[in-house]
N, C-alpha and C positions, 0 to 999 in steps of 0.2 A: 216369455218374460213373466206371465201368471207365476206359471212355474215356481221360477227365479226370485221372484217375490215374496212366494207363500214360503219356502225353505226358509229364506231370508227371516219372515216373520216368525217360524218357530224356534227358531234358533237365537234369535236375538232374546225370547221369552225364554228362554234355556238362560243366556248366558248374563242377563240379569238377578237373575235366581240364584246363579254359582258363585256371581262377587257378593251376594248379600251372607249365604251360605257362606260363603270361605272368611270371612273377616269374621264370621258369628262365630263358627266351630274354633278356629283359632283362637279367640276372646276366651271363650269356653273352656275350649282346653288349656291354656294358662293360668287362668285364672282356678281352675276345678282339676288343678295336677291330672290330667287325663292322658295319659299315649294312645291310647284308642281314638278320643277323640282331636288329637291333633293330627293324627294318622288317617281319619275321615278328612278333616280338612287341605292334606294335601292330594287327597282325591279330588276333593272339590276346584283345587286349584289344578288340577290335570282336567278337571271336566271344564273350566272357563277355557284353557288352552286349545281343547278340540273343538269348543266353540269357534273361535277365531280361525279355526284349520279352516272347520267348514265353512265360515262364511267369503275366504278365500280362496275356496278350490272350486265350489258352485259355479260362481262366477264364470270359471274359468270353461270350466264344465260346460257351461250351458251355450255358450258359443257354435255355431254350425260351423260344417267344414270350411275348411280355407286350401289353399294352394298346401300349405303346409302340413296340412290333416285332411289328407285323404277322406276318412271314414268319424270324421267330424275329433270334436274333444272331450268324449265321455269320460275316457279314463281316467282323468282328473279327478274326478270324484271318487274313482274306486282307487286313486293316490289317497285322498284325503281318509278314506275311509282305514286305510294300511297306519295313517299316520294316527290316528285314532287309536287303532291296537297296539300301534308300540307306544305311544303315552300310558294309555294304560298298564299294560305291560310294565315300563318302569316306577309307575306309581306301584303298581301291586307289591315287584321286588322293596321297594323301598319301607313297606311297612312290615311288611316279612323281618327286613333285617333289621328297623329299630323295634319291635317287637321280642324278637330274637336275642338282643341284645341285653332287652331289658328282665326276660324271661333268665339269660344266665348269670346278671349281677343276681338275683332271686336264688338262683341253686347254689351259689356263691357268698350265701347270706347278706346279701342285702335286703335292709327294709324296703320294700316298695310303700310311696303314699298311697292311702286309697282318696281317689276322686272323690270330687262334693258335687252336690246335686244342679248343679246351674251345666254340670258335664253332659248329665244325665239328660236331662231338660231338652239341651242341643241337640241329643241322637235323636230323641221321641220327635222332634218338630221338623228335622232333618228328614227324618223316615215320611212322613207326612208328605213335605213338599216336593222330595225326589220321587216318590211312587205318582203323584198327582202329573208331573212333570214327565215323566215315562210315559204314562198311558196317553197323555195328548202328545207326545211328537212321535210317539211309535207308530197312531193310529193316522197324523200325518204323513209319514213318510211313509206308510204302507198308501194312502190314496196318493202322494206324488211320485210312488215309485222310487225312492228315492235310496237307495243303498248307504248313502253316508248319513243321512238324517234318520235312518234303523237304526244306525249304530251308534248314534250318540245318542238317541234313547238307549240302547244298553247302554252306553255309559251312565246315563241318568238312573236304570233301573239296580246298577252295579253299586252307586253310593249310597241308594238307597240300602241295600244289603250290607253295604259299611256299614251305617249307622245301625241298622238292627246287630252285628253283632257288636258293634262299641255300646251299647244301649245295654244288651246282656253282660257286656263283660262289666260296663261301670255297676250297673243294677246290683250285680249278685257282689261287687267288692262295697259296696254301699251296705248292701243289707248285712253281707256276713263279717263285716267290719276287716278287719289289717290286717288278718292271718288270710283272707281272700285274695288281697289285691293283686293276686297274682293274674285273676283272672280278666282284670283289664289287658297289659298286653298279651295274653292267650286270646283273647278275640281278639286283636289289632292283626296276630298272625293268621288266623282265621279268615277275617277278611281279605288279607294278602292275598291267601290260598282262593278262597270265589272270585276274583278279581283276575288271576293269572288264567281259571279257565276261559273267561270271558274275553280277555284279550287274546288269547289262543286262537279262538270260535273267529274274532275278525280280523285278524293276520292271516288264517290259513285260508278264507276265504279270498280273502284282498290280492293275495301274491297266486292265489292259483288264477283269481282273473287278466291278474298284471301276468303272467309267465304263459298265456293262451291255453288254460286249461279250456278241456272240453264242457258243453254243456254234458249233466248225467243222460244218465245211457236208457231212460226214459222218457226222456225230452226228441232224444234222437229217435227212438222208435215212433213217438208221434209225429215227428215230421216224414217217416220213412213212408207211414200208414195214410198220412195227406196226399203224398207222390202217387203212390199206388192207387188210387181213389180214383183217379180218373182213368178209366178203362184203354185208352191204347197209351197208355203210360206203365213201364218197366222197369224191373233192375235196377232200385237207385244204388249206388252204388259210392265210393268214395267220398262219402258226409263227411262235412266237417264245419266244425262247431263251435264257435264261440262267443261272449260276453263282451260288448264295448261299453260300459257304462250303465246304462238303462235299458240297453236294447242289446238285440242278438244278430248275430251275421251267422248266415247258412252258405254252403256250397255244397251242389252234388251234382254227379255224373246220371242222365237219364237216359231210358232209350225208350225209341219211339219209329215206328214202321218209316223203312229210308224210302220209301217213294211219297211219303206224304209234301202235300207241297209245301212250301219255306213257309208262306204267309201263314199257313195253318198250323204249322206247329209254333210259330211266332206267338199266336195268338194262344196255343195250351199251354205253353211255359210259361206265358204270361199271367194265364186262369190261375196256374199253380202257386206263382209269386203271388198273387193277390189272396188265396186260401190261406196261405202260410203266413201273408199280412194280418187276415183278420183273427188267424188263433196267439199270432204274439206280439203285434200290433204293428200298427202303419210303420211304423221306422225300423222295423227289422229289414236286413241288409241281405238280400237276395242275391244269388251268382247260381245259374243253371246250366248245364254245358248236356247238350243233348246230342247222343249217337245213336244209328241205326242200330235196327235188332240183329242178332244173328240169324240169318237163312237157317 
């Protein structure tokens, strides 16, 4: 429930921060003819959205097993975290293509406005509060283990990156006056483009957890190197690997001398589950299936 609370708390300071941000950047950019930055602003409205993801997926998440979930309800989290990457992900397309758009009335001779400084104002004070805002829920979610509350700090640190290029793109159509202004939406696309890889980076993650991708293939050798550690322990052999949420489930095939008696090899798989507890913690999800050696 600590847990479940602390998320709770960082997220709620996320996503009070995004409706104050999304009504500013918008004002802003209305008012300061800006596509950059009304194009941050629907970031910041995809960041209030993953707010609300996470604070309903947590929840869900944080539930122990039941009848119904065998091996509890992590997943949920790493749904939320998928749902995060495609938010982003459509925000990103969507300033690509008013960008884009605005970029070819440009080749097409149209005047572009250049932005006034109340635009500018917004990226600089934006860049501020979403980098301030990144470094506390990233350093949170790194002490709760938290995979979805990571990635909404990238979210947090990804608008930040809006705002500095709407910042550069208003800045330099500001300074070099109306033959620039092109340079507003050239950063609005800009930002699109850091934003698709970032949504990339937590979809491919998210869907290889959701699809039973293996843990990497250095993870597995540590757990091989743990097996092997205790001296009439053998051959592990058939590992298999993967991610429920915050935690990990192992399975592997051991051997171990066939005359030894039941209770005592009860007792070393048992050693071995509890080794493998303390290198990836108490709620990693153990299954041992132990065979004699070959004569």
């Amino acid at each position: 429930m600590k847990r479940e609370n602390e998320i709770y708390k960082v997220t709620l300071a996320g996503t009070f921060c995004n409706v104050f941000l999304l009504v500013f950047k918008f004002i802003a950019g209305m008012l300061g003819h800006s596509a950059a930055m009304i194009a941050d602003a629907v970031h910041s409205l995809s960041d209030f959205g993953t707010d609300i993801v996470v604070l309903a997926f947590v929840r869900i998440s944080s539930k122990p097993q039941d009848a119904s979930h065998d091996y509890g309800h992590g997943k949920f989290e790493t749904l939320a975290t998928f749902f995060i990457g495609l938010a982003l992900f459509a925000a990103a397309v969507g300033i690509i293509v008013s960008g884009s758009l605005k970029f070819a009335d440009w080749l097409n001779g149209a005047e572009l406005e250049v932005p006034g400084q109340l635009a500018l104002w917004a990226a600089l004070f934006s860049i501020l509060v979403k980098e301030i805002l990144y470094q506390y829920t990233y350093r949170k979610g790194k002490s709760l283990d938290s995979q979805a509350v990571i990635a909404n700090a990238w979210h947090h640190r990804s608008d930040a990156l809006s705002s500095v290029g709407a910042a550069i793109g208003i800045g330099g159509a500001i300074i070099f006056g109306n033959r620039w202004a092109i340079l507003d939406p050239l950063a609005s696309i800009l930002v699109g483009g850091m934003l698709v890889k970032v949504a990339w980076d937590l979809l491919k993650n998210s869907v290889g957890e959701l699809t039973e991708c293996s843990l990497p293939e250095e993870t597995e050798k540590e757990i091989e190197d743990i097996i092997t550690s205790f001296p009439d322990v053998s051959e592990p052999h058939n590992i298999r690997t993967r991610k429920i949420g915050t935690r990990i489930a192992i399975e592997a095939h051991i051997r171990m001398d066939g005359k030894m008696p039941l209770q005592e090899a009860h007792e070393r798989t048992t050693a071995i589950e509890n080794k493998l507890k303390e290198k990836f913690g108490p709620e990693t999800h153990v299954t041992l299936h132990t065979e004699p050696k070959h004569s």
